[in-house]
Structures are given as structure tokens and as C-alpha cells.
C-alpha positions in Angstrom: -19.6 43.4 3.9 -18.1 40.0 5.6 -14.1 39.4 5.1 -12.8 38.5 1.7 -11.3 35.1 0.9 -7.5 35.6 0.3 -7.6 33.6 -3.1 -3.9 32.9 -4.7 -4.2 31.5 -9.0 -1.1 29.8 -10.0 -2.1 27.8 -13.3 -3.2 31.2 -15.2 -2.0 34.4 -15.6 -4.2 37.5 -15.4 -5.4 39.2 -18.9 -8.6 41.3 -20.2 -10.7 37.8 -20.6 -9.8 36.2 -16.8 -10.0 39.7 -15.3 -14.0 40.4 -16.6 -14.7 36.7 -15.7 -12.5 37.3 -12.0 -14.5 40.7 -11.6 -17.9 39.2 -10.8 -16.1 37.0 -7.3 -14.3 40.0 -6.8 -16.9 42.2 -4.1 -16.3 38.2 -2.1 -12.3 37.4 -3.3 -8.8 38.9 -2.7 -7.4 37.4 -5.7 -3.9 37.6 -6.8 -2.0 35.9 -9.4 1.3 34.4 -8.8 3.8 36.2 -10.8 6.8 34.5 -13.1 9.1 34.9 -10.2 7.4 34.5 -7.4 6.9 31.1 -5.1 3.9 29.7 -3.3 6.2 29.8 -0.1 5.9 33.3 -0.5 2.4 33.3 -0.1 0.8 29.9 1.2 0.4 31.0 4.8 -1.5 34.0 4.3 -3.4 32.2 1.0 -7.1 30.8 2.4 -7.9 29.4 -1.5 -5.3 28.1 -3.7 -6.3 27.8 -7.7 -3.2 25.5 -8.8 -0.5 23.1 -7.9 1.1 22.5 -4.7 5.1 21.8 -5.4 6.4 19.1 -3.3 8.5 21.9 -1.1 5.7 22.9 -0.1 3.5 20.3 0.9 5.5 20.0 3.9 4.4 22.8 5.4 1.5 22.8 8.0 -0.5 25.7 6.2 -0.8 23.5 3.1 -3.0 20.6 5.3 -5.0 22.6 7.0 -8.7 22.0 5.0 -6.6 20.9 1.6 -9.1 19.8 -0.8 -8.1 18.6 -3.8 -10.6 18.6 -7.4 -9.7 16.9 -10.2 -11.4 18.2 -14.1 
């Protein structure tokens, strides 16, 4: 099996319903879920996919640029 795509999800948290839905990507997808207290700094150079908002601190950095695509619902 090929690498999986380190996947960070900001805008929801993990429960029963997200998990079953998450669990089907999951054999392709490293995914974590940003906790309460955590930071995307803490995470947005190792991060391949983000599934969120980028804070202004952090559009700065050089990690955020590189292939950002933004999709608006």
C-alpha cells in the first residue's frame, strides 16, 4: 500500500457519526483531529491536507503556500 496522506480536520470534532463516515478514507488517510488546545502551528508542517481554517498567524508560514487550495461550500 502507497503512503498515506497526513490529513489534519479543524472545523469538526471526532464522534461515532464522523468516525464511520472517516473510516472508509482511512486504508488512504492519516487523519487527526485538532484538539481544544492544540494549534495548527503545532501541526501545519507535517499536515499534507488541511480540513479547516487557516488563522492569520499562520498564513505566514511557507508550509501553508506550498499547493494551498482553497474550496468554498
Amino acid at each position: 500500500m502507497s503512503k498515506k496522506v497526513k490529513t489534519l480536520i479543524t472545523v469538526i470534532r471526532s464522534s461515532p457519526v464522523v468516525d464511520k463516515v472517516l473510516s472508509e478514507i482511512e486504508p488512504y488517510a492519516e487523519i487527526r483531529f485538532l484538539g481544544e488546545n492544540e494549534t495548527l502551528e503545532n501541526y501545519v508542517e507535517d499536515i499534507e491536507v488541511l480540513y479547516g481554517n487557516i488563522d492569520e498567524r499562520n498564513l505566514v508560514l511557507p508550509k501553508v503556500h506550498s499547493g494551498t487550495s482553497q474550496t468554498f461550500l
